[in-house]
C-alpha positions as a Markdown table, in Angstrom:
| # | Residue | x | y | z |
|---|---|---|---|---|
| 1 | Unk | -13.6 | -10.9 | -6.9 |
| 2 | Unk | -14.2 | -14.5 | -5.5 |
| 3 | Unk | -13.1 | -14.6 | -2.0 |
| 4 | Unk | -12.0 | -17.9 | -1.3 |
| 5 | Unk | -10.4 | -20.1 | 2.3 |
| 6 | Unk | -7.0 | -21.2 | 2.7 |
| 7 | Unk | -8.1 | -24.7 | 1.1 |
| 8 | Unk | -9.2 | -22.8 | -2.4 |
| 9 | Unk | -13.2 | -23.4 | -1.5 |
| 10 | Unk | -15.4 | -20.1 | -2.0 |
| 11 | Unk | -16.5 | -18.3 | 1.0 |
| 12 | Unk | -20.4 | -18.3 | 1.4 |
| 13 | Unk | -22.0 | -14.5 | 1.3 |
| 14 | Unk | -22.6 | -13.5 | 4.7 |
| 15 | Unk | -25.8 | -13.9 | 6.7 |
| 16 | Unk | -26.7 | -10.1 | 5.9 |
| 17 | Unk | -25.3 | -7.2 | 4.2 |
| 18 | Unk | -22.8 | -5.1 | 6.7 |
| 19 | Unk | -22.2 | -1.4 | 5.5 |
| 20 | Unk | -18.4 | -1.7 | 4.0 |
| 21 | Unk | -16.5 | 1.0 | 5.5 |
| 22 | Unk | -13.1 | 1.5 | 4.4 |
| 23 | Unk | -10.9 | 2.2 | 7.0 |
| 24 | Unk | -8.9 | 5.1 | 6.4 |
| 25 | Unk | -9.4 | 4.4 | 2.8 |
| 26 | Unk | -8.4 | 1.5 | 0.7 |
| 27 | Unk | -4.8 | 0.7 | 1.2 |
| 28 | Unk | -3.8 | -1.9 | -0.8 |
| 29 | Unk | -2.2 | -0.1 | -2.9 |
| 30 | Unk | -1.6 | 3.5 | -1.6 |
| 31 | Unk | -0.7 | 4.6 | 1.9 |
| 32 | Unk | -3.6 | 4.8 | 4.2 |
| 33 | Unk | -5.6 | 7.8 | 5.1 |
| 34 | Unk | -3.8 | 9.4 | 1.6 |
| 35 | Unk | -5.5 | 10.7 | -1.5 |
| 36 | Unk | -4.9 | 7.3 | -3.5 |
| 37 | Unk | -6.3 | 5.3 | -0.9 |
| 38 | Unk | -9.2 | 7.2 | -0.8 |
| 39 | Unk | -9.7 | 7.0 | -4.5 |
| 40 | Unk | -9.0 | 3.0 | -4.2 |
| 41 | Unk | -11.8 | 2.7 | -2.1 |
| 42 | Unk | -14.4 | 5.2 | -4.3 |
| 43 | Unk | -13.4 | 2.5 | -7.0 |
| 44 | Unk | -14.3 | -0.8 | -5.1 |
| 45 | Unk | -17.5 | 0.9 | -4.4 |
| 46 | Unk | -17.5 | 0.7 | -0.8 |
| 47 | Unk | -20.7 | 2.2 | 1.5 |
| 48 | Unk | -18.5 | 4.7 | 3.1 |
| 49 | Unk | -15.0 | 5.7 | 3.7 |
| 50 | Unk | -12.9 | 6.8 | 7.5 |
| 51 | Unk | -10.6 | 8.8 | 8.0 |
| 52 | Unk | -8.8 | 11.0 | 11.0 |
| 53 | Unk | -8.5 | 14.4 | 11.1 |
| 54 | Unk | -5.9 | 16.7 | 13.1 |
| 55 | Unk | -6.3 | 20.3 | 13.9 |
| 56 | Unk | -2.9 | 21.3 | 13.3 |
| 57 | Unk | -1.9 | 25.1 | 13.2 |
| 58 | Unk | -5.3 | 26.3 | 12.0 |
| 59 | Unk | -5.4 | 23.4 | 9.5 |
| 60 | Unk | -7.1 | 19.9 | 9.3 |
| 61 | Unk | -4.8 | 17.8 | 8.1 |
| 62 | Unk | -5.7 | 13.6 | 8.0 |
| 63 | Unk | -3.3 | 10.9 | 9.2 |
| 64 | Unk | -3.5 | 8.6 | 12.2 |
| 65 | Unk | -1.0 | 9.0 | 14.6 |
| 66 | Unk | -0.4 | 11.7 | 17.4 |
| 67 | Unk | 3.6 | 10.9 | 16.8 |
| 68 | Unk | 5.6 | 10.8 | 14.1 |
| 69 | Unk | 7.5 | 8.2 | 13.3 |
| 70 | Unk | 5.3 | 5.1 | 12.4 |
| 71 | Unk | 3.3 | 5.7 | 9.6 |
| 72 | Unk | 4.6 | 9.7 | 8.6 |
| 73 | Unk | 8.8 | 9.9 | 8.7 |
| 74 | Unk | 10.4 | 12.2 | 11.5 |
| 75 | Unk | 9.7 | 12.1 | 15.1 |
| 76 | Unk | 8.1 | 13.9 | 17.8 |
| 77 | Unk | 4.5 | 15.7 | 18.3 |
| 78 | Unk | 2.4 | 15.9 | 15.1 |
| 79 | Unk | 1.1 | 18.9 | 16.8 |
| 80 | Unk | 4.1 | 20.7 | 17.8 |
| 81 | Unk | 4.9 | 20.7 | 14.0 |
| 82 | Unk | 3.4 | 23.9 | 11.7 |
| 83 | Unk | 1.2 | 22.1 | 8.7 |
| 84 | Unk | 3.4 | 23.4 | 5.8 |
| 85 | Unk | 6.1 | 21.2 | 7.4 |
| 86 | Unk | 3.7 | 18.0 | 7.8 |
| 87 | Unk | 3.0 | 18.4 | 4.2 |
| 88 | Unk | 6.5 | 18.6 | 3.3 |
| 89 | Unk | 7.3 | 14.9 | 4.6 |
| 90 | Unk | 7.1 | 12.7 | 2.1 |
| 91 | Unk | 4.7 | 9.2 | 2.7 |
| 92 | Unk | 5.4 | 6.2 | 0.7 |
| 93 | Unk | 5.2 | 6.8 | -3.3 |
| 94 | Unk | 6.2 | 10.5 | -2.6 |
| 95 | Unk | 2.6 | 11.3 | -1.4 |
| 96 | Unk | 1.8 | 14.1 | 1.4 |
| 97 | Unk | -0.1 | 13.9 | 4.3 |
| 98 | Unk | -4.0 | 15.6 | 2.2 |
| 99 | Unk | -5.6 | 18.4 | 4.1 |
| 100 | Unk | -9.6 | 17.5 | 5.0 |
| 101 | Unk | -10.6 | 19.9 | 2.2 |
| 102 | Unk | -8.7 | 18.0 | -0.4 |
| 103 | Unk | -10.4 | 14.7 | 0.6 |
| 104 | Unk | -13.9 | 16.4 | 0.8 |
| 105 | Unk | -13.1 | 17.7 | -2.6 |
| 106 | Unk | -12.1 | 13.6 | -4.3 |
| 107 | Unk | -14.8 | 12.4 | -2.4 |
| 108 | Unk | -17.8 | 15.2 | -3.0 |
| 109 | Unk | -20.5 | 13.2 | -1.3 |
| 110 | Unk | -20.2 | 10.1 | -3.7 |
| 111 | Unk | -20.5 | 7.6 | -0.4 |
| 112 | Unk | -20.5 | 8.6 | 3.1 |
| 113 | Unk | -17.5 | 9.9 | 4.5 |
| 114 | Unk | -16.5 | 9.4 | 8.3 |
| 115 | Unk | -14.3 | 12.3 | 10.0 |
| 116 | Unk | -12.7 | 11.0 | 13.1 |
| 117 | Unk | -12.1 | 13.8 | 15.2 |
| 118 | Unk | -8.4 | 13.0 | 16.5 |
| 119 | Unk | -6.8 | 15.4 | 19.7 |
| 120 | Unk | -8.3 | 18.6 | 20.6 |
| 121 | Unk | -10.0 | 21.3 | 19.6 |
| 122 | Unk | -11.4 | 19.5 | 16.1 |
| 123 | Unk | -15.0 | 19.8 | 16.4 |
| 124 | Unk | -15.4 | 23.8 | 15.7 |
| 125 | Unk | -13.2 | 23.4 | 12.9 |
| 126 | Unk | -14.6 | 20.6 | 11.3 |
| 127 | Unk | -17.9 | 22.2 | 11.7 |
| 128 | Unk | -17.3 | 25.0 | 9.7 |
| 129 | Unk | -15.4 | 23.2 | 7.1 |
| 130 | Unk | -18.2 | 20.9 | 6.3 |
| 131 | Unk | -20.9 | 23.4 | 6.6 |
| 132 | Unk | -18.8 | 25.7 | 4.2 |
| 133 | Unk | -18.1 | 22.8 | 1.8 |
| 134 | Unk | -21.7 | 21.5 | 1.8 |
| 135 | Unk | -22.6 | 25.1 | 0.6 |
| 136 | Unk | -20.2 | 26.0 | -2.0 |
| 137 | Unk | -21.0 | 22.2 | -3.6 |
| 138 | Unk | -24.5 | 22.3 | -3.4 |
| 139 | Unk | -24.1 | 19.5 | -1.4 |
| 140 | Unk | -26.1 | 17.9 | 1.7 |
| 141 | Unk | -24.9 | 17.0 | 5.4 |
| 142 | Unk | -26.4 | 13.8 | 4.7 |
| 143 | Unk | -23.3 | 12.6 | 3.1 |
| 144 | Unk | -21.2 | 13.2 | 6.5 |
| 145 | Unk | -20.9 | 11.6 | 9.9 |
| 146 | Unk | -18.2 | 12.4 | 12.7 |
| 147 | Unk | -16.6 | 9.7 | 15.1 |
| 148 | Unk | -14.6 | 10.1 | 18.2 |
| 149 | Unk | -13.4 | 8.7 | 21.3 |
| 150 | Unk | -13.4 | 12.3 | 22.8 |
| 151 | Unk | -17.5 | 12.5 | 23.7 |
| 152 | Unk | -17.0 | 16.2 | 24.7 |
| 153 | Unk | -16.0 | 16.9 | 21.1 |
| 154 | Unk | -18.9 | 15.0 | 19.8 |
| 155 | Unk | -21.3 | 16.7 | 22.5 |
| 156 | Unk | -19.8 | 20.2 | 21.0 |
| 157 | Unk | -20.7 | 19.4 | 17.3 |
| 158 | Unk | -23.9 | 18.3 | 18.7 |
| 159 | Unk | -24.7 | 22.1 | 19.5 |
| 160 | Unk | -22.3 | 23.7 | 16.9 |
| 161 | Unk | -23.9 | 21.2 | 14.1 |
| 162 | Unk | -26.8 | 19.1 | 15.1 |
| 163 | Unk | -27.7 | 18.3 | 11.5 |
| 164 | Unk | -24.4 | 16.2 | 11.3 |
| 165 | Unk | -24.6 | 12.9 | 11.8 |
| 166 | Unk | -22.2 | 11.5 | 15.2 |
| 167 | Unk | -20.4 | 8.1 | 15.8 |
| 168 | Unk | -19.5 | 7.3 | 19.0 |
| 169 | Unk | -16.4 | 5.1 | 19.4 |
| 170 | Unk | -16.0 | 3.0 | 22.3 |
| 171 | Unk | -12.8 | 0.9 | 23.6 |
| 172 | Unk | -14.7 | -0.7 | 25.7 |
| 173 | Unk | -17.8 | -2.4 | 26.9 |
| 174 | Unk | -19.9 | 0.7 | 29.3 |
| 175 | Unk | -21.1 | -0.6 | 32.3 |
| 176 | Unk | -24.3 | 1.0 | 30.6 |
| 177 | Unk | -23.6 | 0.2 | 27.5 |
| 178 | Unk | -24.4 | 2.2 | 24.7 |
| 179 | Unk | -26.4 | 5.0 | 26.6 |
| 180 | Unk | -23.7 | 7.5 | 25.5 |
| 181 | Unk | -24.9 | 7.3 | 22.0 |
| 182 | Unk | -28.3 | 8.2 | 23.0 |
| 183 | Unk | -27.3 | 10.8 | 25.3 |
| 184 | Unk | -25.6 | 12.6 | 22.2 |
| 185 | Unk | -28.4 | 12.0 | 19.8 |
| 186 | Unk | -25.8 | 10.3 | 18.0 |
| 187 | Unk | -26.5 | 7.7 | 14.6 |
| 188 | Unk | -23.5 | 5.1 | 15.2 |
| 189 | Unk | -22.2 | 3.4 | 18.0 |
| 190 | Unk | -18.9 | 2.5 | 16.9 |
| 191 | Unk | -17.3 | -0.4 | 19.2 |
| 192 | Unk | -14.1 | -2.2 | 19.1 |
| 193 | Unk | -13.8 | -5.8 | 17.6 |
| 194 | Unk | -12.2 | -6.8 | 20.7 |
| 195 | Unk | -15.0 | -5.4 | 23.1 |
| 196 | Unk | -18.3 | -6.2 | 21.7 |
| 197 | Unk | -21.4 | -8.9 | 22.9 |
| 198 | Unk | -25.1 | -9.5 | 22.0 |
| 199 | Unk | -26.1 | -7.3 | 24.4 |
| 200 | Unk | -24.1 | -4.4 | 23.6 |
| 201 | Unk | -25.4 | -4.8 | 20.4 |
| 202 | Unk | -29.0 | -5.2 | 21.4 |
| 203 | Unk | -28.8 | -2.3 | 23.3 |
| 204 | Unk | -27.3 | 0.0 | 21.2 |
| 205 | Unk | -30.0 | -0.7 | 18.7 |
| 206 | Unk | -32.8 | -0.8 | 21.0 |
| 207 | Unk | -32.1 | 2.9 | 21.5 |
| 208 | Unk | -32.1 | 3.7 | 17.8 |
| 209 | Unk | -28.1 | 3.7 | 17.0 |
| 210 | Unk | -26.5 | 1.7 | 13.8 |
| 211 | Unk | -23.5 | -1.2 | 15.1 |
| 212 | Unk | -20.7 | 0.0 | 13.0 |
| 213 | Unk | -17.8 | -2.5 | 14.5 |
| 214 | Unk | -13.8 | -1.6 | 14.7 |
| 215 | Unk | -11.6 | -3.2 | 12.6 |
| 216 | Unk | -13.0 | -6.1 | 10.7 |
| 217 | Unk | -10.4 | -7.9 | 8.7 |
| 218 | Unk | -10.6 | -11.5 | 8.7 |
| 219 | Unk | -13.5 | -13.7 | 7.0 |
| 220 | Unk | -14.4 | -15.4 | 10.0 |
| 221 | Unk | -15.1 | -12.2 | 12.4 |
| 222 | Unk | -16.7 | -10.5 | 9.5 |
| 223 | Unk | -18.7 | -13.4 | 9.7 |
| 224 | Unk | -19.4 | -13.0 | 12.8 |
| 225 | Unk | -20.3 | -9.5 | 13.3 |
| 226 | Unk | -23.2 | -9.9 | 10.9 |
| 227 | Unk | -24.6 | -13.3 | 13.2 |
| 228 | Unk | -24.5 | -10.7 | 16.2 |
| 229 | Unk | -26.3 | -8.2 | 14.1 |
| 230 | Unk | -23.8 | -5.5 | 13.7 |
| 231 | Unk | -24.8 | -3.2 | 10.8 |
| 232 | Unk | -21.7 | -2.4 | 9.1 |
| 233 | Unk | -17.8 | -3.1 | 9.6 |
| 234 | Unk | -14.9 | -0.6 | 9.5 |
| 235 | Unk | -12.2 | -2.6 | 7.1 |
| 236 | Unk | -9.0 | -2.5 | 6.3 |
| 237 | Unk | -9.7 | -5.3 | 3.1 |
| 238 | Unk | -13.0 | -3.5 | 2.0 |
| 239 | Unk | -12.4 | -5.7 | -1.1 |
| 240 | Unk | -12.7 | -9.2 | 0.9 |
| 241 | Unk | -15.9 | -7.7 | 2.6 |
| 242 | Unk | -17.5 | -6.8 | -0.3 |
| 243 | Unk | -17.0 | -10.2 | -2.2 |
| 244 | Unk | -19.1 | -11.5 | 0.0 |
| 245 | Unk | -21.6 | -9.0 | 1.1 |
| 246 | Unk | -25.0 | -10.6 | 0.6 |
C-alpha cells in the first residue's frame, strides 16, 4: 500500500520503526474489538493487536464501552446485563460482542496481544484465563501483555501473574512522570497522544519501560511520535502506519 498526502505525493517512511498496534483490531472493515476485526489486523501483519475486556457475570467478554448504546445497541450498564444477553445483541454485519477466549483462540500467539483490563474485578480473571490458555496451547506468556488505567488491577496481576507482561496507561502527564511503570515492574508505559513530551518519554525509558502512544491516526503525529522516540503507536489505520514503517 503506498501512503500518499492530500496533494497525491508519497509519504516518506518514518524516521524509525514504531511497533503497529492495532487498536482494538483492524476496523476498516468489521466492527471494532469483534472477531473480523481482529482477523483484519492478523492479515495486515501488524506487531500486536488491543483489545478491552469486561468481567461480566463470571465471563470476559471484549467491547469498549461501560454503556450501551454507542458502539453495542440497547442502553444502560454493560455490567448490570447477564453475558448470554450481551451476546445476543447484534453489532454491525450481525456479529456478537466475542468472549476473551474466543479471541485468544483466532489469535493463538501469532503477534502480541494487548488485554485492557476495563471496570473491576478483571485482573484474577484474566489471570487464570491466560495462564489456563497458555497451557492447554502449549503456548508462552510472552505472547501477552495487560494495560489499564486502574494501577491497583495492574499491581494485582503483578502478584497473581508476574510473568505477564503490564502496560500502564496514563491520561495524563504525572507530576513524576512515568515512575508508576517502574513501581509495577511494568514493560509499557502507555500515554495519551494528547499528554505526552520529550521528557515523559525520556523518562519512561530511562527507567527501562517501551513508549507505546494512544491513538495514533494521522500521518503527521505518527510522524511525530517516532522524532520524540516513542516505540510503538496504538492505531486505529494500522494499514497507513505500516506503509510507512521504516
Amino acid at each position: 500500500m503506498t501512503v500518499t498526502d492530500r496533494k497525491g505525493a508519497m509519504l516518506e517512511k518514518l524516521p524509525h520503526r514504531l511497533t503497529c498496534i492495532a487498536h482494538r483490531g483492524a476496523h476498516d472493515r468489521a466492527p471494532e474489538n469483534t472477531l473480523p476485526a481482529i482477523a483484519r489486523a492478523l492479515e495486515l501483519g501488524v506487531d500486536a493487536i488491543e483489545i478491552d475486556v469486561w468481567h461480566i457475570g463470571g465471563e470476559l467478554l471484549v467491547t469498549h464501552d461501560r454503556r450501551l448504546g454507542k458502539r453495542v445497541p440497547g442502553e444502560g450498564l454493560l455490567s448490570a446485563k447477564s453475558p448470554a444477553a450481551l451476546r445476543s445483541l447484534k453489532l454491525p454485519g450481525g456479529l456478537q460482542i466475542p468472549t476473551l477466549q474466543e479471541v485468544l483462540q483466532l489469535v493463538d500467539g501469532r503477534v502480541l496481544l494487548n488485554v485492557e483490563l476495563k471496570g473491576d474485578n478483571c485482573a484474577a480473571a484474566t489471570a487464570a484465563a491466560l495462564e489456563a490458555f497458555v497451557h492447554d496451547s502449549a503456548g508462552t506468556l510472552e505472547s501477552y501483555i495487560a494495560s489499564s488505567f486502574d494501577h491497583q488491577q495492574l499491581f494485582a496481576l503483578q502478584r497473581r501473574l508476574p510473568a505477564l507482561k503490564r502496560g500502564v496507561l496514563s491520561a495524563n502527564i504525572p507530576l513524576d512522570y512515568a515512575a508508576a511503570g517502574e513501581a509495577l515492574q511494568a514493560y509499557s508505559f502507555n500515554p495519551a497522544i494528547d499528554c505526552i513530551n520529550r521528557q515523559l518519554v525520556a523518562d519512561a525509558q530511562r527507567r527501562g519501560l517501551k513508549v507505546w502512544v494512544y491513538t495514533v491516526n494521522a500521518v503527521d503525529d505518527m510522524r511525530a511520535m517516532a522524532a520524540l522516540g516513542a516505540d510503538g503507536i496504538f492505531t486505529d489505520r494500522p494499514q497507513t502506519l505500516l506503509a510507512i514503517n521504516p
